[in-house]
Structure formats: structure tokens, C-alpha cells
C-alpha positions in Angstrom: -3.2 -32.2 16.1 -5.8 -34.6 13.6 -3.9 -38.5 13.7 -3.4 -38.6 10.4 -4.5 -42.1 8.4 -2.0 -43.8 6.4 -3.1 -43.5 3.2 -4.5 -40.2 3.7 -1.6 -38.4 1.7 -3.1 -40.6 -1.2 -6.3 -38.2 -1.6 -4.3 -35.3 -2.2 -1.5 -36.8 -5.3 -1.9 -37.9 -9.0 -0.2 -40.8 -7.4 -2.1 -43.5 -10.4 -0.5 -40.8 -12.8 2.9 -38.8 -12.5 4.9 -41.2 -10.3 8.0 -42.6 -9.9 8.4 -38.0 -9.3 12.4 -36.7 -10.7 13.8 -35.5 -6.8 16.9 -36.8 -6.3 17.6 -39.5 -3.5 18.0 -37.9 -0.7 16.1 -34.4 -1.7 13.9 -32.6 1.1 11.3 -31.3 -0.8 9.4 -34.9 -1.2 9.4 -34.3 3.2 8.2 -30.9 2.7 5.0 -32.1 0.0 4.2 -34.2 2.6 4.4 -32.1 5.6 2.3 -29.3 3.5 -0.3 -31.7 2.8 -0.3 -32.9 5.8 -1.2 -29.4 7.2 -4.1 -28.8 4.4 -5.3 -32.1 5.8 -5.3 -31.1 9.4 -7.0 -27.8 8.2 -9.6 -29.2 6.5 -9.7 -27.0 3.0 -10.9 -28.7 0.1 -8.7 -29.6 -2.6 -10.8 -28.0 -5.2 -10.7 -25.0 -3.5 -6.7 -24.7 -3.3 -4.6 -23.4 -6.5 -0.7 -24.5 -6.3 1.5 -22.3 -8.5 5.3 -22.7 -9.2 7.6 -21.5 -11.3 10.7 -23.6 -12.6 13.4 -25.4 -10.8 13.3 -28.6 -8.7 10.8 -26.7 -6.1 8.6 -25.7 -9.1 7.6 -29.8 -9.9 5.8 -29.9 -6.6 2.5 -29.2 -8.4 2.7 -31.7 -11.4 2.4 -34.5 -8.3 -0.5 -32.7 -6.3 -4.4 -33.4 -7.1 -5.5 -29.2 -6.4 -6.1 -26.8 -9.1 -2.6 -26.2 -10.3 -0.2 -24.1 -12.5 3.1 -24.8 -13.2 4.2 -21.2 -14.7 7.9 -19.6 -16.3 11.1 -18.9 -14.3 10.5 -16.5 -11.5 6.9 -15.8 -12.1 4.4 -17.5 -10.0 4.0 -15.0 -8.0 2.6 -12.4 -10.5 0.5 -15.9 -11.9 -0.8 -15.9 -8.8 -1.7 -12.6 -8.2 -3.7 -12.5 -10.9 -6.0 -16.1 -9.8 -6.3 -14.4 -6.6 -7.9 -11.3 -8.1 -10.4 -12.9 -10.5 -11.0 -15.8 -7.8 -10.5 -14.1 -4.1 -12.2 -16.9 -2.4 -9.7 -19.6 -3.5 -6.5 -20.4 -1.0 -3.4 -19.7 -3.4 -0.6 -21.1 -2.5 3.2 -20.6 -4.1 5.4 -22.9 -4.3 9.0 -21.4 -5.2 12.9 -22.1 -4.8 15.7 -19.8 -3.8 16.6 -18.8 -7.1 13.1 -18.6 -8.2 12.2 -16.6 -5.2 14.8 -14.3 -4.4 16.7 -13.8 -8.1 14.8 -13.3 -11.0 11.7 -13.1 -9.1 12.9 -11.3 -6.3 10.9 -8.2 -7.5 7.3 -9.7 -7.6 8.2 -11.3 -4.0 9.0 -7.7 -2.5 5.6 -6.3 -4.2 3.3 -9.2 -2.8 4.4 -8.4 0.8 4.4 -4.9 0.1 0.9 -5.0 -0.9 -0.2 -7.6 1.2 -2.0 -10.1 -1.1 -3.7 -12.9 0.3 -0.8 -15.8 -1.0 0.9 -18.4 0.9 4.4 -18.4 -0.3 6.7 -21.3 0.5 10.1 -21.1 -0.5 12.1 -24.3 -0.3 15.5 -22.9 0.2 18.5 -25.7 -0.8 20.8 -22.7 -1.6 22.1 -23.1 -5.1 19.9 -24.0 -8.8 19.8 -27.4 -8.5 17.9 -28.2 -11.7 19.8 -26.6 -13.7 23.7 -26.9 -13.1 24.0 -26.3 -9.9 24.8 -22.7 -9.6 25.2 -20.3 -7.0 21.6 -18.5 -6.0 21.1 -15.6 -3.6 21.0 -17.6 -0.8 24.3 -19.3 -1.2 26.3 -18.6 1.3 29.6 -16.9 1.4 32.3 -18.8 0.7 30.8 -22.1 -0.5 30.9 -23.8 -3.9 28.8 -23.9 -7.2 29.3 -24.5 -10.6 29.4 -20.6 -10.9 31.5 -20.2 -7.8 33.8 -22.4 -8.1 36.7 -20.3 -5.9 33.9 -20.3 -3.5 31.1 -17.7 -3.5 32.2 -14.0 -3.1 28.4 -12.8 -2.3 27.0 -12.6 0.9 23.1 -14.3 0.8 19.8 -13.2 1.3 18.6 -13.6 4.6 14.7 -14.4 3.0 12.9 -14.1 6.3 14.6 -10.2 6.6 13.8 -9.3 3.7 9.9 -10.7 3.3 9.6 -8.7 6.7 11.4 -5.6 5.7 8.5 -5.5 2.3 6.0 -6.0 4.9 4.6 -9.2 4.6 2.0 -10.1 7.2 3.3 -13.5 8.2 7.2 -14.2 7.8 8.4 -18.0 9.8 11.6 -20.5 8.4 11.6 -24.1 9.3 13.4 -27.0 8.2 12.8 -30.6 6.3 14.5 -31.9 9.0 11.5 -30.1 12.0 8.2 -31.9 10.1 6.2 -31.8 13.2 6.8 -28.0 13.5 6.9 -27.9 9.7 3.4 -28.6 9.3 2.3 -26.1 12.6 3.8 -23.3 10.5 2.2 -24.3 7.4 -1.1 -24.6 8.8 -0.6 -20.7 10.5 0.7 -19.4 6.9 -2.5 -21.3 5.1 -4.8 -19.3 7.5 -3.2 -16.0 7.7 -5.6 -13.7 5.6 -2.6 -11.4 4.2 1.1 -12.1 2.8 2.6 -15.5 4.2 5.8 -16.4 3.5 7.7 -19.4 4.8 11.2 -20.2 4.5 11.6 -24.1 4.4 15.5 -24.9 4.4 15.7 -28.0 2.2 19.0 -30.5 1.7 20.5 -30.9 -2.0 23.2 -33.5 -1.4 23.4 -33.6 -5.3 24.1 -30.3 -6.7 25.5 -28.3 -3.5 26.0 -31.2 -1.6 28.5 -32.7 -3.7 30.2 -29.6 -4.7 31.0 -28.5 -0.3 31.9 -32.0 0.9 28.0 -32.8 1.9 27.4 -35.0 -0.1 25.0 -37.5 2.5 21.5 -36.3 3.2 21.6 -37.7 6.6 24.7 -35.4 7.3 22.9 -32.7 5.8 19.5 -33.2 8.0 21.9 -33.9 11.1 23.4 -30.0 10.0 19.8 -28.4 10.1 19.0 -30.1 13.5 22.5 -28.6 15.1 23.0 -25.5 13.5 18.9 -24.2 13.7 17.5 -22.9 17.0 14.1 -22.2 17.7 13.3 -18.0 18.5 12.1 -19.2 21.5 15.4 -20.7 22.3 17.5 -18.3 20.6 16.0 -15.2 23.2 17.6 -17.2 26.0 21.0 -17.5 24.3 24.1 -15.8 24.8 25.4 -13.5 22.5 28.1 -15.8 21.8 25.8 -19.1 21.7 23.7 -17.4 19.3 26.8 -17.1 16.5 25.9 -18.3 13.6 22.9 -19.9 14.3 19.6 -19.8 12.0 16.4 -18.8 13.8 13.3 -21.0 13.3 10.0 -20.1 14.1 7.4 -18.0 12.9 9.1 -14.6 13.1 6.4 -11.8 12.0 2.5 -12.2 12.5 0.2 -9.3 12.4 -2.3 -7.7 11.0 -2.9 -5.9 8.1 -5.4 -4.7 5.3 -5.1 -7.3 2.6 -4.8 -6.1 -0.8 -7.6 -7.8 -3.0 -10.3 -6.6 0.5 -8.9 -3.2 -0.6 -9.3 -3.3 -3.9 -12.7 -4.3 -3.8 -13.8 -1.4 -1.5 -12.3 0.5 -4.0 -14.5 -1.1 -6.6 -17.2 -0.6 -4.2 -16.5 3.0 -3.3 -16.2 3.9 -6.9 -19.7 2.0 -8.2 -21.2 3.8 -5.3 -20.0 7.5 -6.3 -21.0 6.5 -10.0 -24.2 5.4 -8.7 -24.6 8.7 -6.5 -23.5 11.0 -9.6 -26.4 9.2 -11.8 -28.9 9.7 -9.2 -27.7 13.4 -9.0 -28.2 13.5 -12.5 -31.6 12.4 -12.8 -32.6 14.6 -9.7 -31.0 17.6 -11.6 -32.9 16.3 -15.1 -36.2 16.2 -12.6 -35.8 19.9 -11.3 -35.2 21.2 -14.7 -38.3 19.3 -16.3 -40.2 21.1 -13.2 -39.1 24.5 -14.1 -39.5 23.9 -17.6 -43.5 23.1 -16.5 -43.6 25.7 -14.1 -42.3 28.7 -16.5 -45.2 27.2 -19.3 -47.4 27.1 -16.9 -46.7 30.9 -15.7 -46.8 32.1 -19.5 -50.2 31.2 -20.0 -51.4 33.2 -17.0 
């Protein structure tokens, strides 16, 4: 891995223009900025050739702070936004940034249809399990039996399990990581950023303030201290027992394969069809050829 200068995270923030940013103290989604730029660094791609797209939430700020082509879009929507840059520009990397809620509720539906068909998109989904922004209620992910402003008995729902279900649509590339694991944190981001196909990564944030406060975690470093004891790498986790492996969350990237990616297939579409027109005009004109030919021939055959 590139040593990474100081200052280098400076090149990639409106750092002169949207500072002091609104995360809370304590927040991981400032670690996760910097591990993802980090890993665009270490890649290499230009800025201008990057398009960050959210949707709303605390998650969905991340591209009000970042110097790249950027889009911050309506609740649970960045997705389809971005499906639609990536068909009029196919070249550019598009990249998603999206919360739990954002992700997995109200846009749960354009999340299963990107991995279903493939599309060329990084997603990240920083996953703090509940709506911090805006009151603190419970999301898909939150898990059973914990508190929210909507749940405040304790949640009756059982959660998402994000990384299943990107891989059940068919994504291409599924992987979860934590603020807590930057070093592997920017590894996985660099593999999503050059998957050509579906990527979606799982990034398991701490929200002391809205569920941290609300299930007696309210201390980031107690939070951080949860994600290094209670994740396992897959690696790691193979080796288990069945009994060691209770209720721990698997890190790592889970899925990577390869498949046809949607906007390639549409343009041989595109392609096949100009080709057939092309083919049918040609057959036209051939057939408008032979018939001027007979046309001359019968004249020519009268006159004898």
C-alpha cells in the first residue's frame, strides 16, 4: 500500500469551503470519508472522473465535503440518480454513498434492482442501525430488541442482514467492514472501486448520539471497542466453532465474481439493434436495386 502524505486528504475536500462538517463527536462516518478517500488515492482515479451521490440522512452529507463531481439527491434515491449518470456517462466511476435507512427502507427497492441488474455502482452503506438525522428511529437494521425513538419497548423486528441480501439480488461484489478496521477499510474499498459490476459494501458505523444514547452506549470508544470484539474476519470465522461463531458479524469481502454488467449490455443492445436497422436499409436499397433492374430489363425486352 501507497504511504500516504499528510495533507494528501486535503486535495480531495472543499476543506476552504464547507467546514467545521455537522457529524456528531464521536460519529464514524468522518473515519470512513477518510478511509474512502484514502483508497481513491491509493487507486489513482482522478477526481474529476468520480461522481458521489447520496440521498438524505447523516451518511448522505458525505458529498457536500468532497471535491468530485457530486449529487446530493431525495430520501432513498441515489441509487436510481445514479443509475441514470452511469447510463449517459458509462466511463465515469459512480459511487453511492447511502445509510441504513436510506439503503435498505425506502430505497430498499432500487438497491435490490442495481444488484439484480448488475450496474457498474460502488455502493457504500454506512450502517449505524437507526435514523440518526432525523429522530433517531428504528431502521431495518436495528436489531431486535434494542431502543429508538420508534421502539421504545425495544424493537420487535428482526434486521436486515445487508450483505445477505445484496448477495441474494446478485450483486457482483458484496464485503462489510467496520470504522473501527480502517486499514482493511480502505483494502475493501479500493476492491469495490475496481470491480466492473455491482459493489456493495457494508461499513458498520458508531452513533453514540441517537442509538447510542437510547441502549446504554453512549461513548464512541465503547462503541469502536464493541466492533473490534464482536466482528471476525471470514477468514477467521471458517476456523471457528459452531459455538464461537454465535453471534458474531463476519467481515470481509464475502461475494466476488463475475458477471455481465448492465450498461456493457445495454450498449450491445444498442449496437445489435443499429446493426439490424443498418442490415434492413441495405436490404432495402438492394431490393430497390433489383427492381430498378427488372424494371430496365422488361423495357428493354418490349422494344425488341
Amino acid at each position: 500500500m501507497k504511504k500516504i502524505p499528510q495533507k494528501v486528504i486535503h486535495r480531495y475536500l472543499r476543506h476552504d469551503k464547507k467546514f467545521p462538517h455537522v457529524w456528531c463527536p464521536g460519529c464514524g462516518i468522518g473515519t470512513i470519508l477518510g478511509d474512502f478517500l484514502r483508497a481513491v488515492y491509493n487507486i489513482g482515479i482522478p477526481k474529476d472522473e468520480i461522481v458521489m451521490v447520496s440521498g438524505i440522512g447523516c451518511s448522505g452529507r458525505m458529498p457536500v465535503y468532497v471535491d468530485f463531481n457530486t449529487l446530493h439527491t431525495t430520501h432513498g434515491r441515489a441509487i436510481a440518480f445514479a443509475t441514470g449518470i452511469k447510463f449517459s456517462e458509462p466511463r465515469l466511476k459512480v459511487v453511492v454513498i447511502s445509510g441504513d435507512g436510506d439503503a435498505a427502507a425506502i430505497g430498499g427497492n432500487h438497491l435490490i434492482h442495481a444488484a439484480r441488474r448488475n450496474i457498474d455502482l460502488t455502493i457504500i452503506i454506512i450502517n449505524n442501525s437507526i435514523y440518526g438525522m432525523t429522530g433517531g428511529q428504528a431502521s431495518p437494521t436495528t436489531p431486535l430488541g434494542d431502543y429508538a425513538t420508534t421502539a421504545p419497548f425495544g424493537s420487535i423486528e428482526p434486521e436486515f442482514d445487508l450483505c445477505k441480501l445484496a448477495e441474494s439480488a446478485g450483486a457482483s461484489f458484496v464485503a462489510r467492514t467496520t470504522a473501527y478496521h480502517t486499514m482493511e477499510a480502505r483494502q475493501i474499498f479500493e476492491a469495490a472501486l475496481n470491480k466492473k459490476g455491482c459493489a456493495v459494501v457494508e461499513t458498520i458505523a458508531q452513533c453514540p448520539v441517537s442509538y447510542g444514547k437510547m441502549n446504554q452506549q453512549s461513548s464512541a470508544i465503547e462503541m469502536l471497542k464493541w466492533q473490534k470484539e464482536n466482528t471476525v474476519s471470514i477468514k477467521s470465522f471458517d476456523k471457528l466453532s459452531p459455538e464461537k461463531r454465535q453471534d458474531k458479524i463476519v467481515r470481509g469481502i464475502i461475494v466476488d465474481k463475475d458477471r455481465e454488467e448492465f450498461t456493457a449490455r445495454y450498449e450491445n443492445l444498442i449496437k445489435r439493434l443499429q446493426k439490424n436497422e443498418s442490415s434492413k436499409e441495405k436490404s432495402k436499397q438492394q431490393a430497390g436495386e433489383n427492381q430498378k433492374k427488372s424494371k430496365s430489363k422488361s423495357k428493354k425486352e418490349e422494344k425488341k
